[in-house]
N, C-alpha and C positions, 0 to 999 in steps of 0.2 A: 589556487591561492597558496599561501603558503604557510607554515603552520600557524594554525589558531586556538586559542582554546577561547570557550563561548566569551568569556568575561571580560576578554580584552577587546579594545576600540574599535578593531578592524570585523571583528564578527558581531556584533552590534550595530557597526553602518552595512553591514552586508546584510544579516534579519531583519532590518529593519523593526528592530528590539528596544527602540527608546522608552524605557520609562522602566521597563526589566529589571528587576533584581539584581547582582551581579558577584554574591556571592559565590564563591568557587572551591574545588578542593587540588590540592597542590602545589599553590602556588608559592607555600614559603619558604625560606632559606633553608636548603637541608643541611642538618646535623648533620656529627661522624657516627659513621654506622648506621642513618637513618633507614628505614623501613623504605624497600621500592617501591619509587611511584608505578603505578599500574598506569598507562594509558590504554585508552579506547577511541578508537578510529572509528571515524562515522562519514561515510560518503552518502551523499543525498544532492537531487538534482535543484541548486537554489536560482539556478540563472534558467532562460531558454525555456522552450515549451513546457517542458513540466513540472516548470517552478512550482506551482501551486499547490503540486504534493508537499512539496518543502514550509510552507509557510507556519505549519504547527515549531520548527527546531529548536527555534528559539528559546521557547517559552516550555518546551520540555528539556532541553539542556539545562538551563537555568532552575526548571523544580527538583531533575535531579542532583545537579550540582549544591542547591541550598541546605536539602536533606542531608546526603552524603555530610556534607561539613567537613572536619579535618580527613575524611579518610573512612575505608569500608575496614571494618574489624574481621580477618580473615583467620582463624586458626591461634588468635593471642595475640597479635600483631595488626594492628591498625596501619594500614597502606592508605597514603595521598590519590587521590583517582587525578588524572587529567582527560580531559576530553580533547580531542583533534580533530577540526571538524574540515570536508574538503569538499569542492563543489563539482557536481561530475559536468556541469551545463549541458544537462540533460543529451548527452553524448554518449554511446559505449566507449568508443575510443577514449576518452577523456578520464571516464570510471575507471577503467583499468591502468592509466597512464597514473589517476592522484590514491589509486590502493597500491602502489606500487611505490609511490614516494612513501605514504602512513606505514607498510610496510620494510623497508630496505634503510627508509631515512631515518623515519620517526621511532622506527621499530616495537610498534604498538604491539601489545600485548594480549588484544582482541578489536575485530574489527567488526562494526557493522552498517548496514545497509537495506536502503528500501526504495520502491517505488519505482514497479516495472522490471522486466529484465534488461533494460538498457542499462539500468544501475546494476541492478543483482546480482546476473549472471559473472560481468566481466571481473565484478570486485570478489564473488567468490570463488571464482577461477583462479584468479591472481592468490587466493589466499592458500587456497589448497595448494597450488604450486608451491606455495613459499611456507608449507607448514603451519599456517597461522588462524588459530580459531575465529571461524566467523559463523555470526549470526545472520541471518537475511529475514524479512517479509515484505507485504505488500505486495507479490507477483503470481498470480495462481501457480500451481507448484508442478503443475506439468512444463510449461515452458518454462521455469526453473533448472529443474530435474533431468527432464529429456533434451531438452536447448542447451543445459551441459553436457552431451552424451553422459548422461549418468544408469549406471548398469543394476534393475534393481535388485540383482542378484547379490550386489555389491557393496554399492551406495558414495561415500565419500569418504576421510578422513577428519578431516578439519570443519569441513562446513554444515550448518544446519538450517533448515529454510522452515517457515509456518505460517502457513494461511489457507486459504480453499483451494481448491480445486475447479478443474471445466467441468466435471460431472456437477459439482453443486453448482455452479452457475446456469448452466445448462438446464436443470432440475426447478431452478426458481425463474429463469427467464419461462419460459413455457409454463408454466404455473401459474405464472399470470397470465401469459396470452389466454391460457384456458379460458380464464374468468370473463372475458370481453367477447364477446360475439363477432366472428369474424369467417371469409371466406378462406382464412389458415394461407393466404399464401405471403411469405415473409421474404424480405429484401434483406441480402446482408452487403456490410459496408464493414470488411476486415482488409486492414490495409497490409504493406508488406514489409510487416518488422514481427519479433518474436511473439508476439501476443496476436497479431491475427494472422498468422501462420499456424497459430496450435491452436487457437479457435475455428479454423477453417479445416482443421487437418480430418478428412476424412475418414481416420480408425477414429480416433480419441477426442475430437471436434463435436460441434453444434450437429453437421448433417447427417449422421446414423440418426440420432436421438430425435431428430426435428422429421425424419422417414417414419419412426415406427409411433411418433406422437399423432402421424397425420398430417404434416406441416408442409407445405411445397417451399422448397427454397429456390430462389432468385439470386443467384451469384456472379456479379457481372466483372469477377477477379479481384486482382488484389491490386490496391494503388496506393499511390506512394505517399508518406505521412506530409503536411505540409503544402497539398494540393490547395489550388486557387478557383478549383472547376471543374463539383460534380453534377456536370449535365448529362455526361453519359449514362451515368448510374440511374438519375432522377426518369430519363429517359425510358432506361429499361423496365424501371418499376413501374413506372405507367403504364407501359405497353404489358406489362402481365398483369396488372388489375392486384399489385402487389396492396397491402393492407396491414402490414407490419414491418417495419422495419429495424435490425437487431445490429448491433456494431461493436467495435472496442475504437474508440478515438481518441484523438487527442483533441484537448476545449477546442484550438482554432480550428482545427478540420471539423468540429460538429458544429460550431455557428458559422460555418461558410455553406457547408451543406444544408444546415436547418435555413438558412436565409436564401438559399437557390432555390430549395423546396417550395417556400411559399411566393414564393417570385413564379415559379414554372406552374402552381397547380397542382403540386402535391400535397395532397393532406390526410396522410396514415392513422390509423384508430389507436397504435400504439406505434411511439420511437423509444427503443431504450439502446442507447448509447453507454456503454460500460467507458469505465474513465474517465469520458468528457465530460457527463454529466452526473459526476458524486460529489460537485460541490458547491454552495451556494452563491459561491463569486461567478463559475461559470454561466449559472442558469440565471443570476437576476438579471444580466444587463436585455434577456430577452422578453422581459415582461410578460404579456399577459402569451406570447407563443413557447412561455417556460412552462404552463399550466398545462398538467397531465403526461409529462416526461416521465420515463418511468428506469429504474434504474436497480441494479443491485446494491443491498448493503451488508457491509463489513461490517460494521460499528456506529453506534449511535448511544445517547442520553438514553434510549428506552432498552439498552442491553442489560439484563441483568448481573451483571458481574462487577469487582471489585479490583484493585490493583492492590498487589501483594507488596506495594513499596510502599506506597503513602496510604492504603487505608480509601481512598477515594471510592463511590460508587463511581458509573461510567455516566450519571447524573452530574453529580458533584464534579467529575473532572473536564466537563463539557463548562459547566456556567461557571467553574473556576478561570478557563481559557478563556471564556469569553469577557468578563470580569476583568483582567486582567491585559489583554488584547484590545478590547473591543469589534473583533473580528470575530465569525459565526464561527460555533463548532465544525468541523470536516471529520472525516472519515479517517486519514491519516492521523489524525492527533490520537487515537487511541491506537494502534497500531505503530507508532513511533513510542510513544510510554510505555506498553507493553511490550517493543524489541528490547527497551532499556532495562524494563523486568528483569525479564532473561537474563541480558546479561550478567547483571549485577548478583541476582542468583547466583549463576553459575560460580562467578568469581569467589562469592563468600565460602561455596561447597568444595571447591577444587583443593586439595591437600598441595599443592601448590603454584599459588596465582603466577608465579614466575615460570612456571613449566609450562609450555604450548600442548602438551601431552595430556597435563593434567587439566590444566582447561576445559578442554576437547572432549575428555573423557567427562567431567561435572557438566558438560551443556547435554552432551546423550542422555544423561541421565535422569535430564529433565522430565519433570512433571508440577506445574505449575500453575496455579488458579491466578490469571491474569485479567484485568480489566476489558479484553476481546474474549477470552474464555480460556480453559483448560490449556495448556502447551504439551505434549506428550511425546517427546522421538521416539519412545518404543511403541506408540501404535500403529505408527506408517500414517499412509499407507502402500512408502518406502522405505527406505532406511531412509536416516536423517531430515525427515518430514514430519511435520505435524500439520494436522488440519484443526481450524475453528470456522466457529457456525456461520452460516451465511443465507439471508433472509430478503424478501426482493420491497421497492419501495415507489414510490410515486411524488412527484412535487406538487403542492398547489403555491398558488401566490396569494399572502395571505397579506392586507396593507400593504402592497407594493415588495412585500419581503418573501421570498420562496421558503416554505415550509415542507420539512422530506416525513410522509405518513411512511408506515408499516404497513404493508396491504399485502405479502403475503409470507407465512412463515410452516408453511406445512412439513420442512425436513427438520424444523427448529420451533417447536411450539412455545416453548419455555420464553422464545423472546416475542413480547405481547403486540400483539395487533391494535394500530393508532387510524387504521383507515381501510377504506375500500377501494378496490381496482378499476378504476372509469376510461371510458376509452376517451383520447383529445377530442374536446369541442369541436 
């Protein structure tokens, strides 16, 4: 698309943002000798399969933009912010084609990006190439990290990435298998894009960890995102007397697969499906075969923490979105408000917002108590990484409406338990 900032017509009928707010900051006539506007480049996938990560943008562009007001007070000098917001249609190719325009065209002054390394990777690829500080989450940060060949002797220049890890997910999927009573032997469904490539990978994957937990894995390869037809897979876990089944998907591929499943006579004590099912649009349309899905969580209302912008708990900024939307809290909305954190940090610390250098140098330096938790680049557990907490959960269907409990948080105790771990009906 082509440039947007949130407040004008065209990205409003693209969010599908009617009733939004729409103050903005930058938009007025500049003076002579005005203060530069800073823009901020944000690519997110709003069209195509993974739109649904996108669906918080709107409505966190708009609370930052409201706050902000005329401009961030940087060093004595109040700067206009603009936002530029570009849609990758959940494409890498595309990612990297519209940070490529936000950079060269728009010549954004910091870029950021979320959701999966279809986004991630190529727009902070593009950024480091081109000198230009970028922020990223949303993507475990091995496939990040190592999906850029990133060296971590080394690390990056310009980019910086924060979110979990495969060993914590790893850590809380099995964690809960524990709790269910089972013959341990697990079906996986990691298709063949960045995320189940590094979930699958052998050193640094699910299958060491899933050997020395005790766990037999069923691995009937890797398929392509977008499939119409898995009977071979549902097949093979049959015929191994599998009893779990663990995956990273995209929504349509886990309600084609959940729905061939009960069509053939499969019916596993535990499904958890990473991505397809962390959000409550994907799981209600399956009713009462949404009960007892089990999933990881990033973020939720029951997080304890705060955002360092607005003052919000992660309570208050859930039934604020919701309020205000009328759409369920997800998992991205706190994880989109906390990239914007960061950012915004950064920018106000940099000794100079116009310097790519000095940027760059104010985001490493981060340490940050954000509404997903702590941000820190100097702990790793690379360079230019940061990790926050991550706790495993479970849906019931609660009046017809899927409800995500807390059912297990043994690397994260701090964030409180709302349920118990039960195997599918």
């Amino acid at each position: 698309m082509s440039k947007t900032s949130f407040t004008r017509r065209d990205f409003l009928k693209m969010a599908g943002a009617a009733g939004i707010a729409t103050a903005s900051a930058g938009l007025s006539a500049p003076a002579i000798a005005a203060p530069k506007t800073l823009k901020i480049g944000f690519v997110s996938p709003q069209t195509g399969p993974l739109a649904i990560f996108a669906e918080p943008d709107a409505f966190m562009l708009n609370q930052f933009a409201k706050q902000i007001g005329a401009g961030l007070m940087i060093n004595g000098t109040r700067h206009p912010v603009e936002f530029i917001v570009k849609d990758s249609q959940s494409n890498s190719n595309r990612a990297s084609s519209v940070a490529q325009e936000l950079i060269l065209d728009e010549e954004v002054d910091i870029i950021c990006a979320t959701s999966t390394p279809d986004t991630t990777n190529p727009v902070a690829d593009q950024a480091e190439l081109n000198g230009v500080p970028c922020i990223t989450n949303d993507t475990p940060w091995q496939p990040h990290f190592f999906g850029r060949q990133g060296d971590p002797k080394v690390g990056f220049e310009y980019t910086y990435h924060f979110f979990w890890g495969l060993e914590d997910i790893i850590s809380v999927f099995i964690n809960q298998w524990d709790q269910v009573s089972s013959n341990k032997v697990v079906g996986a469904l990691w298709p063949n894009d960045p995320d189940g490539n590094g979930w699958s990978d052998p050193k640094l994957g699910f299958p060491p960890v899933m050997a020395e937990r005790g766990y037999q894995l069923v691995d009937p390869g890797r398929y392509q995102n977008m499939s119409d037809d898995f009977s071979a897979q549902i097949s093979a876990f049959k015929e191994a007397g599998v009893e779990i089944v663990t995956g990273v998907q995209l929504p349509p591929d886990f309600v084609t697969f959940w729905t061939q499943a009960a069509q053939q006579g499969f019916n596993p004590k535990i499904m958890q499906a990473a991505k397809a099912t962390e959000f409550p649009q994907a799981v209600a349309p399956l009713g009462d075969r949404a009960n007892g899905l089990s999933v990881e969580v990033w973020w939720s209302p029951h997080h304890p923490f705060s955002s360092s912008f607005t003052g919000q708990t992660s309570a208050e900024l859930a039934k604020d979105y919701e309020n205000t939307t009328g759409n369920p809290w997800t998992m991205p909305l706190g994880f989109k408000h906390s990239l914007f954190e960061v950012a915004v940090d950064a920018l106000k610390r940099s000794e100079d917002p116009t310097s790519p250098e000095s940027i760059a140098k104010a985001i490493g330096e981060t340490n940050l108590d954000t509404c997903v938790g702590n941000v820190n680049f100097k702990k790793g557990p690379v360079p230019n990484v940061a990790k926050t907490p991550l706790v495993g959960g479970q849906w019931r269907m609660d009046g017809g409406k899927p409800v995500l409990d807390i059912v297990e948080n043994g690397d994260h105790p701090s964030i409180p338990l709302t349920g118990e771990m039960k195997p599918i009906a």
